[in-house]
ZAMARGU-4260 file (C-alpha; in steps of 0.2 Angstrom, whole numbers, plus 5000, padded with zeros to 4 digits):
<rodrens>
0) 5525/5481/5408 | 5514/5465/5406 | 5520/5454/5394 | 5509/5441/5387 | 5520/5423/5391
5) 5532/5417/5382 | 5534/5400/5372 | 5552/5398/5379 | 5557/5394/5395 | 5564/5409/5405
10) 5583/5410/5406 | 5583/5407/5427 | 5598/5408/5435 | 5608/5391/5440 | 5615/5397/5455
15) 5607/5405/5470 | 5616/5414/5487 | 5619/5407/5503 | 5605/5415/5515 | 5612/5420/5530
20) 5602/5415/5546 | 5591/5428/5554 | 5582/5427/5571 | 5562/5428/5573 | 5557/5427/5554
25) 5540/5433/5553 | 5531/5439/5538 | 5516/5440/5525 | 5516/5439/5507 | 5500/5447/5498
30) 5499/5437/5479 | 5488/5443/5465 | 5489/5439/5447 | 5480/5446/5429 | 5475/5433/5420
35) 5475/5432/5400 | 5471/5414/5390 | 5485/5404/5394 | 5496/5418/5404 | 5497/5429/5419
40) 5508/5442/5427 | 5510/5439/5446 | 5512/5452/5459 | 5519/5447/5475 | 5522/5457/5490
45) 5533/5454/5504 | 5531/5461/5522 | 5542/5458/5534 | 5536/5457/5551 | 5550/5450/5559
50) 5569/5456/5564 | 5579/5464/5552 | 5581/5454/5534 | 5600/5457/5526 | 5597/5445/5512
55) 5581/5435/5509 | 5573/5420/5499 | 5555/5419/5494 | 5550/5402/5492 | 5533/5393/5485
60) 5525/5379/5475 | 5513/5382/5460 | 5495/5370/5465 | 5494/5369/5444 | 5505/5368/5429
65) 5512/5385/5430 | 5530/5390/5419 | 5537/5406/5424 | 5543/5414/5409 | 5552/5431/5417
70) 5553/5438/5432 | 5560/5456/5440 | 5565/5463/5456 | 5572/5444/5461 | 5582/5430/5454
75) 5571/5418/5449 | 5571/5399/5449 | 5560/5384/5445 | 5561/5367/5447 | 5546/5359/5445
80) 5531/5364/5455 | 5543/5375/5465 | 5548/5392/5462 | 5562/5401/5475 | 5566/5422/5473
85) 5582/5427/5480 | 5582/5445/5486 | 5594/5454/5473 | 5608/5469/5479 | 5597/5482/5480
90) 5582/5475/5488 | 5592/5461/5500 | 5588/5473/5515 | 5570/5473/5524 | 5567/5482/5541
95) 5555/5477/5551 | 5540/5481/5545 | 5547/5486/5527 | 5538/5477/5511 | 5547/5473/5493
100) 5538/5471/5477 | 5542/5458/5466 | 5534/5449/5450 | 5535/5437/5434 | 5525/5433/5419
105) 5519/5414/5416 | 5510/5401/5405 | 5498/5389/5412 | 5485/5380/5407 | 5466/5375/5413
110) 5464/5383/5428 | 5477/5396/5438 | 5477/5391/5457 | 5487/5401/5467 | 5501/5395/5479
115) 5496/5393/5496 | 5510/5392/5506 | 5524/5403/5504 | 5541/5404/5517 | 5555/5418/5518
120) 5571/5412/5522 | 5565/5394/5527 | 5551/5399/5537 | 5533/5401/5533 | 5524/5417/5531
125) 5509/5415/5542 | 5508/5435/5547 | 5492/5446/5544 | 5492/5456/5525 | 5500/5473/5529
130) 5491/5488/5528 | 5493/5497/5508 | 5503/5515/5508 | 5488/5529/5511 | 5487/5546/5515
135) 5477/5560/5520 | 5478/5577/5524 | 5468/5580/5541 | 5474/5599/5544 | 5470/5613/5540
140) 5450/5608/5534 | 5444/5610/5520 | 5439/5629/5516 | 5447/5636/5529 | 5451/5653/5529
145) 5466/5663/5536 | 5472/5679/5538 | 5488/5687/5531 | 5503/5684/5536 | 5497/5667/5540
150) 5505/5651/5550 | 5494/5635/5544 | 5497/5620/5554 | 5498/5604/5542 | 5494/5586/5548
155) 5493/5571/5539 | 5489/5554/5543 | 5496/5539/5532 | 5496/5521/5534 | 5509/5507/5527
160) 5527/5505/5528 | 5529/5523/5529 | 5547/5531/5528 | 5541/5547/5526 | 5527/5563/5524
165) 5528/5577/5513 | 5517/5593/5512 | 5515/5603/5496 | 5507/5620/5490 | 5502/5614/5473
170) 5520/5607/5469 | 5529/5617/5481 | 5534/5607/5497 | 5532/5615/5511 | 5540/5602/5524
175) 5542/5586/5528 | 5540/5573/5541 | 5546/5554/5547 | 5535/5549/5561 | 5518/5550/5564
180) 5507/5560/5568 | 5515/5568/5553 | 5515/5590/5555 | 5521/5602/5548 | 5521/5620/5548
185) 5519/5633/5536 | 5523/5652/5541 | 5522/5669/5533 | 5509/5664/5521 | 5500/5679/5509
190) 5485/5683/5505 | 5479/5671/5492 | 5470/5654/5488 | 5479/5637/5490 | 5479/5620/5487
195) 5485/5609/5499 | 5493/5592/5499 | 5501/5577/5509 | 5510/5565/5498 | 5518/5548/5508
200) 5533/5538/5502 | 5535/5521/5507 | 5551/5511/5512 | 5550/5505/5496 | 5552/5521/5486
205) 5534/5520/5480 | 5521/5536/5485 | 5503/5541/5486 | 5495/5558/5487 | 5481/5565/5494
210) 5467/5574/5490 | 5470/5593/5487 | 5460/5601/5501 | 5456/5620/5497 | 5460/5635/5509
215) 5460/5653/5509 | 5471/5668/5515 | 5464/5685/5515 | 5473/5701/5519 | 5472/5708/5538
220) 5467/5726/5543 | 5465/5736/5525 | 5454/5727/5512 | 5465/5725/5496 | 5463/5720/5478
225) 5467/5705/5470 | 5471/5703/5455 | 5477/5684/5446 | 5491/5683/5438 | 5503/5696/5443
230) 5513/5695/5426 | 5506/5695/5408 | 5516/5693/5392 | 5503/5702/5377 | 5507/5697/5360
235) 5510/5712/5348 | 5492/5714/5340 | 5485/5703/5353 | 5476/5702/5370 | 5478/5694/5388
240) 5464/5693/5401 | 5466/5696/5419 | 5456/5694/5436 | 5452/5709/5446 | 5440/5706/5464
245) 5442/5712/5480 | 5448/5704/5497 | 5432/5707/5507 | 5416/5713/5505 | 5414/5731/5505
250) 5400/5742/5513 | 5396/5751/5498 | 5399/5751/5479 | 5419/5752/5478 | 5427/5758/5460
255) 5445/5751/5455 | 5453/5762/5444 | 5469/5753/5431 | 5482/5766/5428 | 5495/5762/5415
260) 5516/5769/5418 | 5527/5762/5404 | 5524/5759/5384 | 5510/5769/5379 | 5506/5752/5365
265) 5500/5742/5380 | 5483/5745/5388 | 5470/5739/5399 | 5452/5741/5399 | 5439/5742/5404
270) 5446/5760/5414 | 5437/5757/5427 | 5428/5739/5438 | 5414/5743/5448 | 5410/5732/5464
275) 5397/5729/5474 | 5395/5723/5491 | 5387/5707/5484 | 5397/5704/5469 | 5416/5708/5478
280) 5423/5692/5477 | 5415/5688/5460 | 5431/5691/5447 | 5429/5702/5434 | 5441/5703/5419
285) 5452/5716/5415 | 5460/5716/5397 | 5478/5718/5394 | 5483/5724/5374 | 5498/5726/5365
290) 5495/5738/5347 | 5506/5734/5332 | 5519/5743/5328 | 5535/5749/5318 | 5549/5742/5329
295) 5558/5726/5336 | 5558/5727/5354 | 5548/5721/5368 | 5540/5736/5377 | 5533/5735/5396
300) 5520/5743/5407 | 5515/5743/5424 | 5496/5745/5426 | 5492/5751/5445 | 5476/5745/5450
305) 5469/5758/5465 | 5452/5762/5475 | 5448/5772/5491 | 5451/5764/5507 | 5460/5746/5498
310) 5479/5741/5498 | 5484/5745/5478 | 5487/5732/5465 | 5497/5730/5450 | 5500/5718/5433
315) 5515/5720/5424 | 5513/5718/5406 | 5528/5713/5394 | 5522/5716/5374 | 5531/5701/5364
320) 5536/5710/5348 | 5533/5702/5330 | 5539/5713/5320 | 5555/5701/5315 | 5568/5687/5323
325) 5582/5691/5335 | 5598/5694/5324 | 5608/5682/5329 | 5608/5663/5331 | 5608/5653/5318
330) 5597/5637/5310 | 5605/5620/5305 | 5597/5606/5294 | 5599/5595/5310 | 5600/5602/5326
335) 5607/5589/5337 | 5622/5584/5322 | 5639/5591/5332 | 5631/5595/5348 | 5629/5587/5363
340) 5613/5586/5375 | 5606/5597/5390 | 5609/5587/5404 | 5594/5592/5416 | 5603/5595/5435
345) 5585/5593/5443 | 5581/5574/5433 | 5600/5568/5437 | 5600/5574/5454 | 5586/5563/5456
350) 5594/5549/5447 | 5610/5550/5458 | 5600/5548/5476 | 5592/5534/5469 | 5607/5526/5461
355) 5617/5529/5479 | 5602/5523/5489 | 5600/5509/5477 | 5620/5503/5476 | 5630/5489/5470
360) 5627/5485/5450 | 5612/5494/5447 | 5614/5508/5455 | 5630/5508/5446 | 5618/5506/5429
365) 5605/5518/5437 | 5622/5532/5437 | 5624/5531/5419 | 5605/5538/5415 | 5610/5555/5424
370) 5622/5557/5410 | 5612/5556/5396 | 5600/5572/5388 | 5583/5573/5393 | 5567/5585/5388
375) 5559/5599/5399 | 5542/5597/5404 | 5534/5615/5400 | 5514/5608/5407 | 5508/5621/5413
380) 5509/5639/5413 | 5515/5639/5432 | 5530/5629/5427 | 5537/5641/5414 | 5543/5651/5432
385) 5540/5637/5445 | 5556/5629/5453 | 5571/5631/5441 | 5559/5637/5427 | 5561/5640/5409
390) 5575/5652/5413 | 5585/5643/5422 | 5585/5627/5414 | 5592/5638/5398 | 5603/5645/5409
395) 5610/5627/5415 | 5610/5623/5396 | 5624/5640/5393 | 5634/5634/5407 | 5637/5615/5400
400) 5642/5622/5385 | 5662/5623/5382 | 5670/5630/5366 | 5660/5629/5350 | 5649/5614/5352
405) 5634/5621/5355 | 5620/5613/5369 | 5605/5606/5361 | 5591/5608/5376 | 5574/5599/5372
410) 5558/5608/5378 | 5539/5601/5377 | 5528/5611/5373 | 5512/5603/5382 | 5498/5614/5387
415) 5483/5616/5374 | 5465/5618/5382 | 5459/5599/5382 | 5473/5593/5384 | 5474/5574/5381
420) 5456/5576/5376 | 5454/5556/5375 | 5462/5551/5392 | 5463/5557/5408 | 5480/5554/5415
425) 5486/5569/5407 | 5471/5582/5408 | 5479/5599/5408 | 5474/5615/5415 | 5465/5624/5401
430) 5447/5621/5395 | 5443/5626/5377 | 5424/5630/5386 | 5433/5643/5398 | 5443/5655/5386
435) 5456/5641/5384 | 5463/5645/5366 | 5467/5665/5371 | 5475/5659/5388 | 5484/5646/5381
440) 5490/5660/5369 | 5494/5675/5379 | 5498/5667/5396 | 5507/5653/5388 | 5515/5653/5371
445) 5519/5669/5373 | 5530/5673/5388 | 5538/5654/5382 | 5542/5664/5365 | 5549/5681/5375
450) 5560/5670/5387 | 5569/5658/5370 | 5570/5673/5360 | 5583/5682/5372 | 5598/5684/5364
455) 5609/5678/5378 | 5601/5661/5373 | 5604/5663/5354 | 5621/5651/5355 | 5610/5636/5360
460) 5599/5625/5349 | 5580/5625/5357 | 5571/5612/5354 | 5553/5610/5353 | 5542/5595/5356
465) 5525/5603/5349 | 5508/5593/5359 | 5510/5576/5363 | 5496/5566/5359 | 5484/5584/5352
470) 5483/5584/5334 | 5483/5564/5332 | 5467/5564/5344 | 5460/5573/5327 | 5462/5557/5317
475) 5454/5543/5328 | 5445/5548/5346 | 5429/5561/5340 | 5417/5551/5350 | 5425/5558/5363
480) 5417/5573/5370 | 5432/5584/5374 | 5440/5579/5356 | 5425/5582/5345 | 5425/5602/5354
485) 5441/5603/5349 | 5440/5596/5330 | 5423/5607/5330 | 5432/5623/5338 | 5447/5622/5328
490) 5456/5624/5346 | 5470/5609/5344 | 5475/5617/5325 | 5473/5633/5331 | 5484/5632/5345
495) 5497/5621/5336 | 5499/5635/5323 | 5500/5649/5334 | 5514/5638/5345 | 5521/5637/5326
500) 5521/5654/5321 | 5529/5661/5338 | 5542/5648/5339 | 5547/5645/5319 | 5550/5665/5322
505) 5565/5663/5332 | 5581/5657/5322 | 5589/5646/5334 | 5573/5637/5340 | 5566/5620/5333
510) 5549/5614/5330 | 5544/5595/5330 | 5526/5591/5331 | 5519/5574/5338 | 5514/5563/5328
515) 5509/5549/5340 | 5516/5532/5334 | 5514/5517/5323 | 5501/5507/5334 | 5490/5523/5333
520) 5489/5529/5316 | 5499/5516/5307 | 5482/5510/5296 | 5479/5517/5281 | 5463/5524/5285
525) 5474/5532/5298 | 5489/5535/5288 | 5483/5544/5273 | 5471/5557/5285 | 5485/5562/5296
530) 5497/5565/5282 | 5482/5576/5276 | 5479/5585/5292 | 5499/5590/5296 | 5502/5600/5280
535) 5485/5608/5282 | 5492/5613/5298 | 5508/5618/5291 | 5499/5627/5276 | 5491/5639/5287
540) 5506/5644/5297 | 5516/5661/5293 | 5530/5651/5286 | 5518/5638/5279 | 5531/5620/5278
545) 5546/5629/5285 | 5538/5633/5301 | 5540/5613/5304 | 5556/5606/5306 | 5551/5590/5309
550) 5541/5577/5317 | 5542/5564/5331 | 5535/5548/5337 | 5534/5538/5351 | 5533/5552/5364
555) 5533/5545/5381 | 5527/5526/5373 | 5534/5511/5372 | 5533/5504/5352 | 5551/5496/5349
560) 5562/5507/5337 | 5565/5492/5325 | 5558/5473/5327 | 5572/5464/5321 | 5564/5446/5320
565) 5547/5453/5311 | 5557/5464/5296 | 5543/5460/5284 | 5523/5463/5288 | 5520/5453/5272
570) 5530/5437/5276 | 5516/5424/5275 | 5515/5412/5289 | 5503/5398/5289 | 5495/5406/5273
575) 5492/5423/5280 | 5502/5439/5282 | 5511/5444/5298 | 5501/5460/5298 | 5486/5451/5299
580) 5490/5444/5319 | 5478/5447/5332 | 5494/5458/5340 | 5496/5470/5324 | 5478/5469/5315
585) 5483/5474/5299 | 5493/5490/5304 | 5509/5484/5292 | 5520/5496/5304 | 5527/5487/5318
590) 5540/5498/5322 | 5546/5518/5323 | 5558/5519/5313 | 5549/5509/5298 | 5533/5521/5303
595) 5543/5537/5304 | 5554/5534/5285 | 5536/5533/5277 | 5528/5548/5284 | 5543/5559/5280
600) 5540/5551/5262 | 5523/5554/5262 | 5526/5573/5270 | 5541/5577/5256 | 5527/5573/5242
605) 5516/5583/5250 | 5529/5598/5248 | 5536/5598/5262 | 5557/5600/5264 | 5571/5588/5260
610) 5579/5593/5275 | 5562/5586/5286 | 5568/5577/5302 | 5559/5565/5312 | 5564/5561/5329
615) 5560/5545/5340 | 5557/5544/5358 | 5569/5530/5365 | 5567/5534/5383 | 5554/5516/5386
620) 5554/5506/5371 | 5569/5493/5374 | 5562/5479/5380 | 5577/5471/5388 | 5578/5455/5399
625) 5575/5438/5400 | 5558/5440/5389 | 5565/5447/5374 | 5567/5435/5360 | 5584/5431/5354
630) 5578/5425/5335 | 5562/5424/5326 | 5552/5410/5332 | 5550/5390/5323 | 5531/5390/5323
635) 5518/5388/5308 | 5503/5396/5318 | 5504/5413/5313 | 5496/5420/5332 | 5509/5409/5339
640) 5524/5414/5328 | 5522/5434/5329 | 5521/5434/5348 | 5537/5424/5350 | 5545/5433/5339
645) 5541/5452/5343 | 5552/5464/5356 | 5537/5474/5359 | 5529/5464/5373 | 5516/5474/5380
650) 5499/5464/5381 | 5491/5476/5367 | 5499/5490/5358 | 5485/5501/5363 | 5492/5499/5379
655) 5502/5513/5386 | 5501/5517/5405 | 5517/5512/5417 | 5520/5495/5406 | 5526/5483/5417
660) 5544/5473/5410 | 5548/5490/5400 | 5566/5494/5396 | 5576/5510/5393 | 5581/5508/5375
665) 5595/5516/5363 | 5604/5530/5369 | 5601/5548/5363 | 5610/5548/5346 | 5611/5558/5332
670) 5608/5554/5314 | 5605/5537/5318 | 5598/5533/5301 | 5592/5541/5286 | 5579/5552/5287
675) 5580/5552/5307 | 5586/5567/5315 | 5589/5556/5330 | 5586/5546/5344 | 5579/5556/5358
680) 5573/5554/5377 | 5560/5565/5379 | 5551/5555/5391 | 5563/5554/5406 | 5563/5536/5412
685) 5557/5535/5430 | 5541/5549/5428 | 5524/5542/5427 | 5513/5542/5414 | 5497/5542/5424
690) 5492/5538/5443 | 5485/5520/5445 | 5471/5522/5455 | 5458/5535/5458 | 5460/5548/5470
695) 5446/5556/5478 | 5441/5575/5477 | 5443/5574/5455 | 5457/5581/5447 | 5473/5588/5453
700) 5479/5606/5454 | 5486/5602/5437 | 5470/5596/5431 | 5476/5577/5431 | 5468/5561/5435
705) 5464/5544/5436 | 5464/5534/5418 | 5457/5516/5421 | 5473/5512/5407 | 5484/5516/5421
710) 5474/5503/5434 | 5481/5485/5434 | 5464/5476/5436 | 5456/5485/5423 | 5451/5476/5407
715) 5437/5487/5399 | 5444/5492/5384 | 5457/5487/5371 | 5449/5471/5367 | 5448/5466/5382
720) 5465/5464/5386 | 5474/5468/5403 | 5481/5485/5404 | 5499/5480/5409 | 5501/5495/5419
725) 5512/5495/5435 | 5504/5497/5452 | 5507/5510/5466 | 5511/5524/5451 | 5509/5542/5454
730) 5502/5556/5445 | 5508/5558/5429 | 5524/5566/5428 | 5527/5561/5447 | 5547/5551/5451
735) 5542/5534/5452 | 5558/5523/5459 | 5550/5506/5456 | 5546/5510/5437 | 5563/5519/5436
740) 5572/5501/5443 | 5563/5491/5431 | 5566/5501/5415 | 5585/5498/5421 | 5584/5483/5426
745) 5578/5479/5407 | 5586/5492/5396 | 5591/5486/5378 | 5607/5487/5374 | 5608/5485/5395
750) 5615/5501/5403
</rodrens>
């Protein structure tokens, strides 16, 4: 993350490596800076064009006053005008034509020249700027169509240090390849529609995706039906929508007839969908309903979808019974006290290549973050069966249990229509516009409820994370279009108590509801309001206040658990509060755990229970390294004497894409203080928040996108201030090795 500069002078190191000699040194070093009032965070990239680099030392001279105050991805050192970076373990090797990045923060005054000159190993860099990591996806063309069973030839073309090119059908690879011209090829494929995509990594470990481009397979010799999705879960007393069209265009009026085999309380209507040779690929809904009744068990149906002369269809239908909570299981005060944390074998995995890949100490650090507990992504309806899925992440979780601790498996529950209504990073895949509130209902909540509430998983203790970042948009971001629809809709409350009410039901599940974090709705004007708005959530639940266990902060951000040098928002320095600091503005909550101990006071007076837990999100909010204060600082100037003295270091608090100089921060622990259920990870470190630069063709298959608060240059909001975010990111969610290195690098307490 960008930090604004420091007062003190960075601890540098005394000592640097004997370089090695290399033959035919050649390179090019690309240098760009954001600049701030009297600080700037550098970015430097080296390229080497040369032989084969085992160990390497960047040296340059400052034209002005420059002060490096910290520095990553090198050992730095400054004497002077002159600044040298020695290549650390894990990055000493460059291949030809391989780039590293590297950067530091520093103070200057007047104006911020940049070096000139810059020589690797003793030699100058005189090479040409390498080309930047790109990609696109050249075959198949966009809108092609193919018939069933299909082979699609894939071809990408990329540019940069590329070590690799992977294709993917939405987020399932489909193959990969080293060296250009990058193919691939995909056989056997059904009849359906697909979205294509070529995503490049660089020797560096850093990616970039294309733009999805759109194909379609239709079914050879017999027309069919189609029908999307497959597989519905109905609420009892509720409804699910399906899509019913045919695979090519008839020659006269063609009538699909639904027929139901299974529990006579699910149903479909209308009977009957008429098409016509002009309207056979235009969808038309067929309704899936489960009736109430007397009994506690979840019925099926099959509904058999026929017409003359076309290939059958069929939905299966599961009715999710509400009629009472499986019988066993059991519901403690705090679910994480006396058990230990899911490990997730598909996160760690990914930890582990990186950590053998990366070797020596930090890799050895990077090792140690595959053992600790981190929360399941559920984004998307697709990734409640995609890959490992729902199921088997539960599974795993049974399996790493031994005797009578029990597992505590975190999973986030993160799909309402307008998602993220106030960014873009984050977009989901539902609309409020287009029946986003009943799909994210019936298609999602509800087969997430029939999966947790299967007695096989009623030994483990489910956690929920309820929508990150949804009802707190409530509070401050109405101007926004997508946020005033769904205050005026009643969508986010409607969704959050539906989520409640089907979750709370099940004994052995755990519902926490985001309740963003300090440097969001720490003001009173804030405070008060969304104390208000939570118990009027809870208050129109089933179970009213017991449907919440608790609450959390700090999803995914980076707001420090505690600032030990800035304990007291009132401590007057140079005749004025703390609080009152250009970096605080009055909010008197600098920290989580300060924020989280008054909301749970202020939810307890409202009625809520004794037993209420918060959580805080750990997983980012360290601040580690050189840059992180070691005692409150000496000065009278109240600006001066809060930004020396906080741990938090980002360049505003409303910054909170890929901060640069981030940290992992406390471990997962339980009961860490009072009031605090505990100390969670639910953002893993190393996934993206937000891709840093736009991407043609619009949003993703997942309905993602580019957020200017996730582009390095941009400095159009937050007053002005850079965004701090870290370049060459993914999509949100996406592996990002750079980031992940970093947040290792400067863990607090280090790993």
């Amino acid at each position: 993350m960008k930090r604004i500069a420091l007062a003190a002078a960075v601890g540098l190191a005394a000592f640097l490596p004997a370089l090695p000699s290399h033959a035919a040194v050649s390179c090019a070093v690309e240098y760009s800076t954001t600049d701030w009032s009297t600080g700037f965070t550098a970015s430097v990239k080296i390229t080497n064009l040369g032989d084969p680099v085992n160990g390497w030392q960047l040296g340059f001279a400052f034209p002005g006053n420059q002060k490096i105050t910290n520095g990553w991805s090198a050992t730095w050192q400054q004497s002077g005008a002159n600044v040298t970076a020695a290549a650390l373990d894990w990055n000493k090797a460059l291949a030809s034509g391989q780039s590293v990045s590297i950067g530091f923060n520093a103070d200057h005054t007047g104006a911020n020249a940049k070096p000139t000159v810059f020589t690797l190993n003793g030699t100058a860099c005189t090479g040409g700027v390498s080309q930047p990591l790109a990609v696109s996806l050249t075959k198949p063309a966009a809108g092609a169509t193919f018939t069933a069973p299909a082979t699609v030839a894939l071809e990408a073309e990329a540019t940069g240090a590329v070590a690799k090119v992977e294709f993917f059908n939405g987020t399932t690879k489909l193959g990969e390849d080293t060296t250009a011209p990058y193919t691939a090829t995909w056989s056997n494929v059904a009849a359906g529609a697909y979205q294509l995509t070529a995503r490049a990594t660089d020797t560096a470990g850093a990616t970039k995706t294309s733009a999805a481009t759109a194909i379609s397979v239709t079914a050879s010799g017999t027309p069919a039906i189609s029908v999307s999705p497959g597989t519905v879960s109905v609420q009892e007393g509720g409804q699910s929508p399906v899509s019913v069209k045919l695979t090519s265009a008839p020659s006269a009026d063609v009538t699909v007839t639904a027929a139901r085999t299974g529990d006579a309380d699910l149903s479909a209507t209308p009977a009957t969908l008429t098409f016509t040779p002009s309207t056979w690929d235009t969808a038309q809904p067929l309704t899936i309903r489960a009736a109430e009744d007397a009994d506690q068990t979840d019925g099926s149906a099959e509904f058999g979808l026929t017409a003359p002369g076309h290939t059958a269809a069929k939905v299966s239908a599961t009715e999710v019974d509400n009629d009472g909570a499986p019988p066993t299981g059991e519901h403690v005060a705090n679910p994480y006290d006396g058990a230990k944390g899911y490990i997730n074998p598909d996160y760690a995995e990914q930890v582990t290549d990186l950590a053998d890949a990366t070797g020596g100490a930090l890799g050895t650090a990077m090792r140690k973050v595959a053992g600790y507990s981190t929360a399941v992504w559920m984004d998307r309806i697709g990734a409640i069966t995609a890959g490992r899925g729902l199921r088997g992440h539960l599974d795993a979780a049974l399996a790493q249990q031994s005797g009578s601790t029990p597992v505590a498996i975190q999973i986030v529950i993160y799909d309402l229509p307008n998602r993220d209504c106030s960014a873009l990073a984050s977009n989901g895949e539902l609309s409020i516009a287009n029946d986003g509130l009943n799909k994210y209902k019936t298609l999602y909540i509800d087969p997430i409820a029939a999966i947790l509430r299967d007695p096989k998983y009623a030994s483990l203790r489910i956690v929920t994370i309820i929508e990150p970042d949804s009802l707190p948009n409530l509070i401050t971001n109405l101007s926004y279009p997508k946020c005033a629809e769904a205050k005026s809709t009643g969508a986010y409350e409607q969704g959050v108590i539906y989520a409640l009410d089907r979750l709370h039901a099940i004994r052995n599940v755990y519902t926490y509801v985001d309740i963003a974090h300090s440097g969001w709705l720490g003001w009173s004007s804030n405070f008060g309001p969304t104390v208000d708005l939570m118990t009027s959530v809870a208050n129109r639940t089933t179970a009213k206040f017991d449907s919440v266990d608790g609450f959390i902060t700090n999803t995914a951000n980076y707001t420090p658990t505690e600032e030990p040098y800035l304990p007291n928002p009132d401590l007057n320095v140079g005749g004025q509060p703390i609080k009152s600091a250009k970096y605080y503005e009055w909010n008197p909550y600098f920290d989580e755990v300060d924020y989280a101990t008054a909301l749970r006071s202020a939810f307890v007076a409202k009625g809520f229970s004794t037993d209420l837990g918060m959580l805080v999100d750990t997983s980012r909010n360290g601040w580690g390294g050189a840059g992180r204060p070691t005692a409150a600082s000496t000065s009278t100037d109240l600006n001066t004497y809060v930004n020396g003295s906080r741990v938090d270091r980002r360049l505003h608090r409303g910054n909170w894409c890929n901060q640069s100089g981030a940290g992992i921060g406390a471990r997962p622990t339980a009961a860490p203080a009072a009031g605090i259920d505990a100390y969670v990870w639910v953002k893993p470190p190393g996934e993206s928040d937000g891709i840093s630069e736009p991407t043609p063709g619009g949003p993703n298959e997942e309905g993602k996108q580019h957020d200017p608060m996730c582009d390095p240059e941009f400095t159009g909001s937050r007053n002005n201030a850079p965004t701090g975010a870290l370049d060459n990111a993914p999509h949100a969610g996406g592996w990002f090795p750079a980031q992940f290195r970093m947040l290792v690098e400067n863990a607090y307490p280090a790993l």
